[in-house]
gemmi code that builds the backbone of each chain (N, CA, C; Angstrom):
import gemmi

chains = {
    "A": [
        ("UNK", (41.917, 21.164, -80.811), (41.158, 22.103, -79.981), (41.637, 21.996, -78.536)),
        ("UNK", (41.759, 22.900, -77.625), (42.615, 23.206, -77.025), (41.320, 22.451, -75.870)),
        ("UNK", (41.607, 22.009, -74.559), (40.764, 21.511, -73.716), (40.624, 22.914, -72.293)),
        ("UNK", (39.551, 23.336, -71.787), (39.240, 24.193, -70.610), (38.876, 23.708, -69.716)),
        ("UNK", (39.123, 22.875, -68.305), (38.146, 22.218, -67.598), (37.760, 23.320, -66.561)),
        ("UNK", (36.635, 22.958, -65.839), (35.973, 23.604, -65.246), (35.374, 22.821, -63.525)),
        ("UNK", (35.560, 23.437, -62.968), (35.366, 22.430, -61.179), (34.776, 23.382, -60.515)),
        ("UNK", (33.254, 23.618, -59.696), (32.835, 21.953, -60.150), (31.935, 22.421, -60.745)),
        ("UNK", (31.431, 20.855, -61.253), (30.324, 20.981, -62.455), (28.996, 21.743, -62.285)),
        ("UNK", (28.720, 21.377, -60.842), (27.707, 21.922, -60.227), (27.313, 22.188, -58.802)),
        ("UNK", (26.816, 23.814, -58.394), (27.553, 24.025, -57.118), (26.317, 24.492, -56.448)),
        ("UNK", (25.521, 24.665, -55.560), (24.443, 25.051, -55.177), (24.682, 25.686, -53.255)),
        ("UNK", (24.525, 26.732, -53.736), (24.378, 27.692, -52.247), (23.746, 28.371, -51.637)),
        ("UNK", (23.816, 28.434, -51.201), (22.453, 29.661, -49.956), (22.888, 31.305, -50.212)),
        ("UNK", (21.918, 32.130, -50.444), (21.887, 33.377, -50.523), (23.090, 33.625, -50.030)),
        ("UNK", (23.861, 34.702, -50.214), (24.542, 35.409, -49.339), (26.095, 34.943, -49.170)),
        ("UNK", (26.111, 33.630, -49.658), (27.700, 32.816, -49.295), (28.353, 33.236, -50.499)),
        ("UNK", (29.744, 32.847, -50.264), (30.548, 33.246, -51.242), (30.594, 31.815, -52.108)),
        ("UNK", (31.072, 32.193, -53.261), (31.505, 30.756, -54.012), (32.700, 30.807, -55.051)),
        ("UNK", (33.466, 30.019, -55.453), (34.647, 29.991, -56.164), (34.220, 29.210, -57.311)),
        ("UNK", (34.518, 29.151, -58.110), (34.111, 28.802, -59.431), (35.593, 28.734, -60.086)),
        ("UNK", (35.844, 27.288, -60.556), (37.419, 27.245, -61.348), (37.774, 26.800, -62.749)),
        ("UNK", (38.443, 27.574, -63.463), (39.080, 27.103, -64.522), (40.114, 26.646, -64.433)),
        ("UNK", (40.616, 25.474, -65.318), (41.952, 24.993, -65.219), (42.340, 24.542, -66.890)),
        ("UNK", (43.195, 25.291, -67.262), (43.572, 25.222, -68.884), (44.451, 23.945, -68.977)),
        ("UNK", (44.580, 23.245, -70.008), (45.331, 22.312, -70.175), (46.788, 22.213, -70.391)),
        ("UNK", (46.773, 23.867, -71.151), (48.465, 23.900, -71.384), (48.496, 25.341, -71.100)),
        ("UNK", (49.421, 25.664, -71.213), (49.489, 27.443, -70.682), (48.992, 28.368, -71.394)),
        ("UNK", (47.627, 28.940, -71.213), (47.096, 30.084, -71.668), (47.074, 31.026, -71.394)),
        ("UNK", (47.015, 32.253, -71.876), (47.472, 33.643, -71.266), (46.231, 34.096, -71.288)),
        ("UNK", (45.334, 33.973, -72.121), (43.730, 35.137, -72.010), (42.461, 34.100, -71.594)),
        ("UNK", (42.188, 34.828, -70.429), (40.929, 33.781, -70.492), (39.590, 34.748, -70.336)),
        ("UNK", (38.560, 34.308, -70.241), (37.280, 35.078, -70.320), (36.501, 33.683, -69.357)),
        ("UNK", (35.795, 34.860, -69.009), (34.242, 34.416, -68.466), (32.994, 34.901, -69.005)),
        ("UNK", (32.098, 33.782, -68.945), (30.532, 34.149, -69.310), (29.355, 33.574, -68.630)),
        ("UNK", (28.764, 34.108, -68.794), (27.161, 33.319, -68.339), (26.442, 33.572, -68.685)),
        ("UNK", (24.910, 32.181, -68.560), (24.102, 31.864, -69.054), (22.939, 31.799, -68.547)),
        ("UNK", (22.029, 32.596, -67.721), (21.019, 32.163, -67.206), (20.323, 31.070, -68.047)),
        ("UNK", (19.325, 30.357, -67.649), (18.806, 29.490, -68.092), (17.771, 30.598, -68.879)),
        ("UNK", (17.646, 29.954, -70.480), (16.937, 30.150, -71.545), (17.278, 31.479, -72.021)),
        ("UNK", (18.592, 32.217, -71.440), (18.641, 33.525, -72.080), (20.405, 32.805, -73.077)),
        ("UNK", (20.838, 34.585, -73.537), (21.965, 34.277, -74.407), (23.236, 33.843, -73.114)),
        ("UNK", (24.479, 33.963, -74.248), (25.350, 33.952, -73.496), (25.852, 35.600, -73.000)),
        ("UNK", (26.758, 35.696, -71.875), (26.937, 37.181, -71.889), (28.440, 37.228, -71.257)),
        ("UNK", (29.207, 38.139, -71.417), (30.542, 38.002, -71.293), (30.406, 39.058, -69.976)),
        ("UNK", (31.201, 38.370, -68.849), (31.425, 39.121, -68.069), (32.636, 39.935, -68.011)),
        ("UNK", (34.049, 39.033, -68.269), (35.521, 39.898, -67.557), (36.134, 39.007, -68.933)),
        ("UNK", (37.524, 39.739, -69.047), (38.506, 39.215, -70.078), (39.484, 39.407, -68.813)),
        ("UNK", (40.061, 38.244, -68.995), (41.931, 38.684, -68.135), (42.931, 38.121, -68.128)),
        ("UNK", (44.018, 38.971, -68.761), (45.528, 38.705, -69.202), (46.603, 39.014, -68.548)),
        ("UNK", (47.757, 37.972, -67.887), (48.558, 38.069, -67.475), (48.283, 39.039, -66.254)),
        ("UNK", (47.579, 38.555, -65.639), (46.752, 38.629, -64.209), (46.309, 39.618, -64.073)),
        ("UNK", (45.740, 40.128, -65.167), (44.945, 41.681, -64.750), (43.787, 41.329, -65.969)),
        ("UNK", (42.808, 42.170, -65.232), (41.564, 42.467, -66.008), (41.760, 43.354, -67.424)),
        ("UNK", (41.494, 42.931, -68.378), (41.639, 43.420, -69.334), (40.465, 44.409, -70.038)),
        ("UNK", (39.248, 43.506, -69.291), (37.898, 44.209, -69.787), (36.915, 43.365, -68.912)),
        ("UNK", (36.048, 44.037, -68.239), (34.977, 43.605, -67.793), (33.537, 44.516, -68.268)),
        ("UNK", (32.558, 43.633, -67.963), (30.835, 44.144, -68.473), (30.168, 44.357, -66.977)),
        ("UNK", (29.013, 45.886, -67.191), (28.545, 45.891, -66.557), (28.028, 44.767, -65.633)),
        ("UNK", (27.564, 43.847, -65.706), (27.147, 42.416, -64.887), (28.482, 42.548, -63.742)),
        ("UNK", (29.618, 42.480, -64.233), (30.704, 42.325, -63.574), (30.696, 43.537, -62.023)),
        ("UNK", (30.567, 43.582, -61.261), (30.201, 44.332, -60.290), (31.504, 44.118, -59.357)),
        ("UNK", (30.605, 44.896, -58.190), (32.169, 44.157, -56.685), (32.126, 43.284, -56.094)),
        ("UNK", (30.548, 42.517, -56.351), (30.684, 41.056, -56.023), (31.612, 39.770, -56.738)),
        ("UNK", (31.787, 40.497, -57.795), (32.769, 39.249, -58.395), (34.100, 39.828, -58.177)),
        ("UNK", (34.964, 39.198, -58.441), (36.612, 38.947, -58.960), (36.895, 38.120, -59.363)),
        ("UNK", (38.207, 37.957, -60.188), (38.977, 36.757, -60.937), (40.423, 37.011, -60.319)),
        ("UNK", (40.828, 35.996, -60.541), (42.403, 35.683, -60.013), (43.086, 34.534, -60.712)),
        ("UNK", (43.884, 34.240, -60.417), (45.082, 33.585, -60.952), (45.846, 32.968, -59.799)),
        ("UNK", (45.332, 32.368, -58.889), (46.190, 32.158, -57.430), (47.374, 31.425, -57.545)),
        ("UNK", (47.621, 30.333, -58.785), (48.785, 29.620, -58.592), (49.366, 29.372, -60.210)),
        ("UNK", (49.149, 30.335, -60.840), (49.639, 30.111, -62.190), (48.975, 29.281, -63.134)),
        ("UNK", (48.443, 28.637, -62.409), (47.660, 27.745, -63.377), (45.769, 28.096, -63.448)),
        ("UNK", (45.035, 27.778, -62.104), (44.269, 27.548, -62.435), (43.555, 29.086, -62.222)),
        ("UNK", (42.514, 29.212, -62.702), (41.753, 30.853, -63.277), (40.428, 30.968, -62.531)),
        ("UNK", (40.321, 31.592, -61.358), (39.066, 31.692, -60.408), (38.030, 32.693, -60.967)),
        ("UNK", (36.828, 32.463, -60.522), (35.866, 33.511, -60.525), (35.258, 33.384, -59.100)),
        ("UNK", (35.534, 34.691, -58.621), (34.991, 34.624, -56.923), (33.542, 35.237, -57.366)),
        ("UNK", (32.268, 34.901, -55.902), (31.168, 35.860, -56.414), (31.195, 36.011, -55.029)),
        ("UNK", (31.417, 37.002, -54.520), (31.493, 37.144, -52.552), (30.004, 37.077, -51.846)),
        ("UNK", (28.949, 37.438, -52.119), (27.665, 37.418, -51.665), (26.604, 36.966, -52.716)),
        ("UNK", (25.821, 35.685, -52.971), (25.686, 35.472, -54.232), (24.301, 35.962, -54.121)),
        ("UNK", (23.349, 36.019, -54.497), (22.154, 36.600, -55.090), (21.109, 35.480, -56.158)),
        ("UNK", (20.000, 35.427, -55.771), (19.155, 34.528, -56.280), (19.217, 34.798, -57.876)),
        ("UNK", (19.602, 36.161, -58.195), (19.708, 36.073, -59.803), (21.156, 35.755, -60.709)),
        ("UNK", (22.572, 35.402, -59.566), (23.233, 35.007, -60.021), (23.186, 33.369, -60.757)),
        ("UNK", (21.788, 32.875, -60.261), (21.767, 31.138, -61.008), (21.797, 31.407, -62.328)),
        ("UNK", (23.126, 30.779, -62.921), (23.375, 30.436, -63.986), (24.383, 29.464, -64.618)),
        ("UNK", (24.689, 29.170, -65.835), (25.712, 28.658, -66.081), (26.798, 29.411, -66.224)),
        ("UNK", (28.147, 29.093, -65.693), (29.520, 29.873, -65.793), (30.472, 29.670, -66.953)),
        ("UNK", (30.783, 29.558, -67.843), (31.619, 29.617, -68.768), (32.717, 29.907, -68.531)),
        ("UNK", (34.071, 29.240, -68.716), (35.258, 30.121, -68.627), (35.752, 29.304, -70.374)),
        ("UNK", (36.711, 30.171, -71.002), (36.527, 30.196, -72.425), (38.243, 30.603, -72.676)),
        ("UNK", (38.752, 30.262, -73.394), (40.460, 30.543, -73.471), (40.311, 30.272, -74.810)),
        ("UNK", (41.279, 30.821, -75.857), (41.467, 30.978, -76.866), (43.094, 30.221, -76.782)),
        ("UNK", (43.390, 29.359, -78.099), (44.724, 28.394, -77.846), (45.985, 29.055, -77.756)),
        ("UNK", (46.342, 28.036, -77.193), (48.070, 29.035, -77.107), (47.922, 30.524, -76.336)),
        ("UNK", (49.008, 31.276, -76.474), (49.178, 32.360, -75.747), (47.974, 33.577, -76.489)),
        ("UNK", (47.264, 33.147, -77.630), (46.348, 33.851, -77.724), (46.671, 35.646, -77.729)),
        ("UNK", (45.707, 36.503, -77.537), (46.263, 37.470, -77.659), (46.077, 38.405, -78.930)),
        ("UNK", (45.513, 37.313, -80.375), (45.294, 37.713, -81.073), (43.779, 38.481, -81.486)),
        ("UNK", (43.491, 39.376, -82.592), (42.501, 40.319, -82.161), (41.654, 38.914, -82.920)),
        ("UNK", (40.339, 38.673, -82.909), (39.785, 37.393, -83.640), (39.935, 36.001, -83.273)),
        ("UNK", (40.987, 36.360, -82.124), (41.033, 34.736, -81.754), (39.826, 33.638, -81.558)),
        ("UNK", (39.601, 32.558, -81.892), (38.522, 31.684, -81.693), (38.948, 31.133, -80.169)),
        ("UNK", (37.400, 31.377, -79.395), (37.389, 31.275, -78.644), (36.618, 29.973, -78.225)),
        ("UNK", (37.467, 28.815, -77.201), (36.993, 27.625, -76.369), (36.188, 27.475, -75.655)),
        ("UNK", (35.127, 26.778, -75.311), (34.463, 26.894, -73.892), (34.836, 25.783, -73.163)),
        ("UNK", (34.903, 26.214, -71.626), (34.776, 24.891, -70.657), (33.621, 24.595, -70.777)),
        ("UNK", (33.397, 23.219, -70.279), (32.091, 22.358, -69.522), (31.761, 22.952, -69.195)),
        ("UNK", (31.569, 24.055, -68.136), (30.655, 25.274, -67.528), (30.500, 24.753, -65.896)),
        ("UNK", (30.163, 25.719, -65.377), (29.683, 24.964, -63.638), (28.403, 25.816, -63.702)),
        ("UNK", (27.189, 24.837, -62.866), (25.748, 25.422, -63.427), (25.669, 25.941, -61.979)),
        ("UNK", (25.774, 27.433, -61.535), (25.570, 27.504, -60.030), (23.973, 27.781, -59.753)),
        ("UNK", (23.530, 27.000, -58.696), (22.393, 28.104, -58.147), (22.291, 28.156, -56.983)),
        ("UNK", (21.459, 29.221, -56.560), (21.941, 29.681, -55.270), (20.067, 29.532, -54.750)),
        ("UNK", (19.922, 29.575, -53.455), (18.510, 28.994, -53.134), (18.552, 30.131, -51.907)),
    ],
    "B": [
        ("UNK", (18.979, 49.121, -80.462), (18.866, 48.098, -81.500), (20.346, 46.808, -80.743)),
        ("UNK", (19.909, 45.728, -80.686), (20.670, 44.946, -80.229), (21.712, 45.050, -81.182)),
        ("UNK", (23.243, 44.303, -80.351), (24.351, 44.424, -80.598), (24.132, 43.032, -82.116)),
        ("UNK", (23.728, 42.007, -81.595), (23.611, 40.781, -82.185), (22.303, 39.804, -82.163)),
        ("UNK", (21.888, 39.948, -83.279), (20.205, 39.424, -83.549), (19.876, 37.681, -84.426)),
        ("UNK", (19.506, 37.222, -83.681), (19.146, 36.051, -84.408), (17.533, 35.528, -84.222)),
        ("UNK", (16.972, 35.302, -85.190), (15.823, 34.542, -85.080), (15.796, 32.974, -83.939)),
        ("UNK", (14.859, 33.345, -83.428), (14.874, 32.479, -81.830), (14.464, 31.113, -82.579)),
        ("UNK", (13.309, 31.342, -83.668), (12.818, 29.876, -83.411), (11.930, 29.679, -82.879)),
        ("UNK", (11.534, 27.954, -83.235), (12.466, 26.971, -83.448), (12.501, 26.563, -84.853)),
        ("UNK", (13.482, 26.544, -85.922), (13.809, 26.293, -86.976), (13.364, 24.202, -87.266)),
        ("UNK", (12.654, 24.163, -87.861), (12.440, 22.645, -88.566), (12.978, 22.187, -89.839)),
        ("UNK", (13.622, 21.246, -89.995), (14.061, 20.915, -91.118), (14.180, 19.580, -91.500)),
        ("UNK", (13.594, 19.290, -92.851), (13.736, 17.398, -92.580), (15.444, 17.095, -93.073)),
        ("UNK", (15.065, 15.701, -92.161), (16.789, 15.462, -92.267), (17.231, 15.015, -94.182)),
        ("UNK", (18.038, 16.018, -94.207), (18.608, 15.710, -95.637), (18.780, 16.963, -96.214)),
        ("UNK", (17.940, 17.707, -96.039), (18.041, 19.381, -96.447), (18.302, 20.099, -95.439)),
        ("UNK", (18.993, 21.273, -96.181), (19.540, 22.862, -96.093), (18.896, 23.322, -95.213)),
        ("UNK", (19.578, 23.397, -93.819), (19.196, 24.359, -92.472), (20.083, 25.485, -93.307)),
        ("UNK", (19.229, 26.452, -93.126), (19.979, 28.288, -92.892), (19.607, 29.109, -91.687)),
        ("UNK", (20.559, 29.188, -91.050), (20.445, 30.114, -89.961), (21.294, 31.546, -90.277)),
        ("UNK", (20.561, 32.563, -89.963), (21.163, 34.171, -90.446), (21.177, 35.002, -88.544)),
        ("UNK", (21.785, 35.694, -89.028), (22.505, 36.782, -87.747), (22.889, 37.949, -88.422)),
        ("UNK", (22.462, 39.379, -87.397), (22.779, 40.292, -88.082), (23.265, 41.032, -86.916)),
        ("UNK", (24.243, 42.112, -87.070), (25.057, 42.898, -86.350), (24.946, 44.251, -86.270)),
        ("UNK", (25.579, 44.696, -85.332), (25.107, 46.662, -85.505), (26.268, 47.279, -85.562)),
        ("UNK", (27.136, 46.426, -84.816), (28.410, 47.431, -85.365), (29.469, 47.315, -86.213)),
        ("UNK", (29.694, 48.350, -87.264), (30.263, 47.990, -88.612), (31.719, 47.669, -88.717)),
        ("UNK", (32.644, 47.904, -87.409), (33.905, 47.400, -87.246), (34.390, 46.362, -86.981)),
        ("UNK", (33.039, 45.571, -86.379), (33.388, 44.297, -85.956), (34.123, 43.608, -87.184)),
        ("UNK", (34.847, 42.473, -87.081), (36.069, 41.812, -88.075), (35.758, 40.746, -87.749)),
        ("UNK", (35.195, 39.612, -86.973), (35.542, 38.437, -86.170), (34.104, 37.958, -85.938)),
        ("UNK", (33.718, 36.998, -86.567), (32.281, 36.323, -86.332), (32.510, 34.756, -85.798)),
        ("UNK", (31.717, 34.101, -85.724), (31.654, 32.928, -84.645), (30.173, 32.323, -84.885)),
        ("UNK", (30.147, 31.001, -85.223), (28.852, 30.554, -85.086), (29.359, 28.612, -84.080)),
        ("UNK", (28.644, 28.949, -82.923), (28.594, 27.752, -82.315), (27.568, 27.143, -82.235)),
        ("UNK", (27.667, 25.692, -81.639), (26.035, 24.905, -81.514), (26.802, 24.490, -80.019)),
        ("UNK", (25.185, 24.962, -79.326), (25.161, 24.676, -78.039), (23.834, 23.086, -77.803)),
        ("UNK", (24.337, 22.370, -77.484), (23.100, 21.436, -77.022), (22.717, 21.791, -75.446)),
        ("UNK", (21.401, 21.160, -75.590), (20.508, 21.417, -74.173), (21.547, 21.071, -72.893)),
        ("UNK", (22.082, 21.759, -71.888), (22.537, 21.729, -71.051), (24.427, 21.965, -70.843)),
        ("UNK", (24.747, 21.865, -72.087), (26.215, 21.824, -72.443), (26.706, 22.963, -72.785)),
        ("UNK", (28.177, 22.963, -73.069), (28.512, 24.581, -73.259), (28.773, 24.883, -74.654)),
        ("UNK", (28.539, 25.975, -75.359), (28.922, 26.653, -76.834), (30.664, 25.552, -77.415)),
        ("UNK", (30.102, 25.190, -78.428), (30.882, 24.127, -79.029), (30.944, 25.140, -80.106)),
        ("UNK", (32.401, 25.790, -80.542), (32.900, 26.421, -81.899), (32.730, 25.311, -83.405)),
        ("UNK", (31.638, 26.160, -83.933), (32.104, 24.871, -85.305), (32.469, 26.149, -86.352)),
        ("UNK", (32.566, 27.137, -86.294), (32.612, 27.839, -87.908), (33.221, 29.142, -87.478)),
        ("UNK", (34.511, 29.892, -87.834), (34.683, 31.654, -87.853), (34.914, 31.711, -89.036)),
        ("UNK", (34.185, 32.777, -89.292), (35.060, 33.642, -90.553), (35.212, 35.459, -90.598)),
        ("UNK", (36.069, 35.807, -91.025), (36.828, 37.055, -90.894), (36.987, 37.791, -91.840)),
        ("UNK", (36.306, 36.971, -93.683), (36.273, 37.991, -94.375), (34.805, 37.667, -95.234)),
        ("UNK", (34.357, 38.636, -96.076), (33.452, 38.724, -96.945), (33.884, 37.131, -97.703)),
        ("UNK", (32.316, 36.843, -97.964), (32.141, 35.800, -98.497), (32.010, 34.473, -98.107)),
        ("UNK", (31.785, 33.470, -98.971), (31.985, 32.053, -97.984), (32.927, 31.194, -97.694)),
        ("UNK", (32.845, 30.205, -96.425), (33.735, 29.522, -95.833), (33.367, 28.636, -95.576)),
        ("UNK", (34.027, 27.064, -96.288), (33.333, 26.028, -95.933), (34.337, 25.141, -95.360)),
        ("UNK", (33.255, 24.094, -94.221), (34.077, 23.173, -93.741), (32.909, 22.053, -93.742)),
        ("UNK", (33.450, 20.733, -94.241), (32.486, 19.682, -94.234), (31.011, 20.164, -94.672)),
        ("UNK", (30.242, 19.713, -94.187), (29.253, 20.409, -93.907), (28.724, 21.438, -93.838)),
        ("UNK", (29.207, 22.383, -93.394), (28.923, 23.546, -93.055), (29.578, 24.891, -93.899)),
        ("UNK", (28.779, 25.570, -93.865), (29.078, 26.950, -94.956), (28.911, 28.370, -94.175)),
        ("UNK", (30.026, 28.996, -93.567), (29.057, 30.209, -93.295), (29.370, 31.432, -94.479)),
        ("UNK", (28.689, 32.193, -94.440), (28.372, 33.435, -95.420), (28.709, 34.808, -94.548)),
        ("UNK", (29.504, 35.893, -95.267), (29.651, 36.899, -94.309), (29.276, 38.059, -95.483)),
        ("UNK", (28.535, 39.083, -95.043), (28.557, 40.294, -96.305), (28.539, 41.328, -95.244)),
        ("UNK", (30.115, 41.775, -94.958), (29.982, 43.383, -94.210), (29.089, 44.100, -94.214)),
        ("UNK", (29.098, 44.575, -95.181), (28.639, 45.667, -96.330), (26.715, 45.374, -95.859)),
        ("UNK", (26.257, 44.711, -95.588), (24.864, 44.205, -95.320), (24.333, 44.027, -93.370)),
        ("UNK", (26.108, 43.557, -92.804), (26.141, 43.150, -91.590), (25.480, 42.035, -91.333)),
        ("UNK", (25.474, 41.148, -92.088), (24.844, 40.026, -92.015), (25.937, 38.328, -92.350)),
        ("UNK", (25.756, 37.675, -91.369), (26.499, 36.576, -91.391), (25.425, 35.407, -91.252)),
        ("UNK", (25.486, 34.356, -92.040), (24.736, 33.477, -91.747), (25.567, 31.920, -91.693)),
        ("UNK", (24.533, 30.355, -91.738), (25.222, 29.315, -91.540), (24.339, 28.173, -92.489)),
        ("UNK", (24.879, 27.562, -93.097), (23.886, 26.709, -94.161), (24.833, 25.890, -93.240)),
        ("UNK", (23.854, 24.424, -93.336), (23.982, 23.040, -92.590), (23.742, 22.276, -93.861)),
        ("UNK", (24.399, 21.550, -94.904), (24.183, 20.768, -95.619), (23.817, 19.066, -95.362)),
        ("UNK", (22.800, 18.763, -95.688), (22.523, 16.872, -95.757), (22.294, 17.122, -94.182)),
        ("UNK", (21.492, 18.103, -93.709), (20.987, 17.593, -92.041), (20.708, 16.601, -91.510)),
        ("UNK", (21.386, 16.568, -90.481), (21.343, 15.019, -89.770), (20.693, 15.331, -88.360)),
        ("UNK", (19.721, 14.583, -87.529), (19.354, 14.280, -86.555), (20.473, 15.374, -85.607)),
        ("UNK", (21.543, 14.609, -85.585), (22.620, 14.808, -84.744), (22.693, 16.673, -84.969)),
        ("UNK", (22.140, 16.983, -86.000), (22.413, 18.708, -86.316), (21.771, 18.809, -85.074)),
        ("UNK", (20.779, 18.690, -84.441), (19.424, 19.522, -83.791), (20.277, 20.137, -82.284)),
        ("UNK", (20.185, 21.296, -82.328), (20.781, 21.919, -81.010), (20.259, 23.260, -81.430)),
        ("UNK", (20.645, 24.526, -80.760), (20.771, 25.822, -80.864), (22.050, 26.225, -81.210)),
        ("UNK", (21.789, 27.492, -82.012), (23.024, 27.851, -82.971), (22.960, 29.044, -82.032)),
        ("UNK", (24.809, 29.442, -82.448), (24.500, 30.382, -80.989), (25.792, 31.691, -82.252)),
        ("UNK", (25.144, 33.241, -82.937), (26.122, 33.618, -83.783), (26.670, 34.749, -82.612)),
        ("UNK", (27.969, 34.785, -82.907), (29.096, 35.592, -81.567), (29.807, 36.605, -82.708)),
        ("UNK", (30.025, 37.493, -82.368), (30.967, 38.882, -82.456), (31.390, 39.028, -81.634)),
        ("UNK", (32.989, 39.625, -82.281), (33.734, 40.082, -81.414), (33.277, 41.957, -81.644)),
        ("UNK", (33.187, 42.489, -80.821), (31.940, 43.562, -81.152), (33.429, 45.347, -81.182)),
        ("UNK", (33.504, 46.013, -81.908), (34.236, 46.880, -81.450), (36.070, 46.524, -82.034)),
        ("UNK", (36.847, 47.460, -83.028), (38.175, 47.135, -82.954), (38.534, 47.222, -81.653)),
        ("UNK", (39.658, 45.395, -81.857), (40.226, 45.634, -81.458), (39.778, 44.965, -79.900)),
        ("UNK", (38.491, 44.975, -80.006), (37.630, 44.050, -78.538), (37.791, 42.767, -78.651)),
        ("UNK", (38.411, 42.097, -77.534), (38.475, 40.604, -77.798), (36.838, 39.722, -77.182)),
        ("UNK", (36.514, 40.357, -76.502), (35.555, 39.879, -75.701), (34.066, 39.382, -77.036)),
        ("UNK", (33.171, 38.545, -76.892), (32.536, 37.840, -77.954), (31.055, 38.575, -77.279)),
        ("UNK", (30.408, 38.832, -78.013), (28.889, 39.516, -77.925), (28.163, 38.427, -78.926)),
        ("UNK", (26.840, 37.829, -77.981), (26.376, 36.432, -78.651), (24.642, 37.309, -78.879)),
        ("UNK", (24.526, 36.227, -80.093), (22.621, 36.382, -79.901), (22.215, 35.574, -79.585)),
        ("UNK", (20.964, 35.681, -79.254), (20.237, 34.596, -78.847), (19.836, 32.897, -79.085)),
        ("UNK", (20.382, 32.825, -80.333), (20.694, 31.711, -80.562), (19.244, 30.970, -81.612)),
        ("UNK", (19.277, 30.338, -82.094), (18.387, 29.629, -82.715), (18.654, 28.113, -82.981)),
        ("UNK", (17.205, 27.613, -82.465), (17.155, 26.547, -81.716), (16.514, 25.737, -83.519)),
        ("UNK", (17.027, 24.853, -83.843), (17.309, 23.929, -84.756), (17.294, 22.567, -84.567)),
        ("UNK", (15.943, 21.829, -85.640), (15.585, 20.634, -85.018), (15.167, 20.176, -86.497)),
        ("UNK", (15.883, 18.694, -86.435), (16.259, 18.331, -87.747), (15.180, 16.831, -87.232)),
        ("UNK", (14.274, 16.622, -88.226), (12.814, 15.897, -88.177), (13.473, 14.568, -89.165)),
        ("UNK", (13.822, 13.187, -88.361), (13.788, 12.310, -89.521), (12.371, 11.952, -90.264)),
    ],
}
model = gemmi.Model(1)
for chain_id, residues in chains.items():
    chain = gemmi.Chain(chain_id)
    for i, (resn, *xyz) in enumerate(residues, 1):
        res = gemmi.Residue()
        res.name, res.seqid = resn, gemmi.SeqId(i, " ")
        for name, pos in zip(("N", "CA", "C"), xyz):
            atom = gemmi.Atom()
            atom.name, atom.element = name, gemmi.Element(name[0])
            atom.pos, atom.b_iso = gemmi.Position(*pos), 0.0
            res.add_atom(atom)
        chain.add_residue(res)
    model.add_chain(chain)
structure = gemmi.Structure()
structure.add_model(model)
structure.setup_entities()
């Protein structure tokens, strides 16, 4: 099983600030996804993105977020102004190897639990 | 009608017997099912896919798929303590969609 880490574990901010949220794959993955979890609800998929473009994002996904790829390796989720209902857990999730396939089984990171106060 | 439905719970079971957890789906193209166990605070841990009609076993675990019904479920054989978490069933929702559409999960608690 392929390893996703996730930095940092847990991030806590004030209304309004921006925050970075990181994935870092273990070996070179091409598709990664994001999700989140408010506390006691499901999981919910925000963005898919391959070979540095968005492949698919969900309503949730707005213009406060973006994803990037800044150095080849590790896989950002920006949230530029955060919002008291963004507290949740973050998921970033990669499927092994170059992935790509339709069904691929999908990994989770550790998660980073943000909340914002 | 939700994309992906699971009974919330909380499921009891004494340790030694047959947990069944069921999930049902709405859309009939989906190909790609997923059942994880999430524990309290941690992230969705993959234990089971399957991709065609019928069953699939690993160790322990059995899941069941019937298109034709839209229904996928998960038998837990010889439950152990260690089973007790929330089951969390995922679709990949739509040909051809890679992205995973989860239900709510059902929360599973195995009573020595």
């Amino acid at each position: 099983e392929p390893e996703v880490t996730q930095t940092p574990s847990h991030q806590v901010t004030q209304m309004g600030q921006e925050v970075i949220l990181r994935c870092v794959p273990i070996s070179n993955h091409l598709y990664f996804y994001w999700y989140r979890q408010i506390l006691g609800q499901k999981v919910e998929f925000l963005v898919s993105f391959y070979n540095n473009e968005i492949s698919e994002k969900s309503e949730i996904f707005d213009d406060q977020f973006s994803v990037e790829r800044p150095d080849g390796s590790n896989f950002t989720l920006k949230i530029r102004s955060t919002k008291l209902e963004d507290s949740a857990m973050y998921f970033c999730a990669s499927p092994p190897g170059a992935g790509g396939l339709i069904g691929d089984e999908q990994f989770f990171g550790p998660g980073t639990r943000l909340t914002v106060l | 009608q939700k994309e992906v439905e699971q009974n919330s719970g909380p499921l009891s079971v004494p340790e030694g017997a047959i947990a069944s957890l069921n999930c049902t789906y709405s859309d009939r193209v989906s190909q790609s099912f997923f059942w994880y166990r999430q524990y309290s605070g941690k992230s969705p841990e993959l234990i089971m896919s399957i991709y065609s009609n019928g069953d699939k076993e690993d160790g322990r675990f059995t899941a069941q798929l019937n298109k034709a019904s839209q229904y996928v479920s998960l038998l837990i054989r010889d439950s152990q303590p260690s089973d007790s978490a929330t089951y969390l069933c995922a679709v990949n929702i739509g040909q051809g969609a890679q992205k995973l559409v989860f239900g709510q999960g059902t929360r599973l608690t195995i009573n020595p």
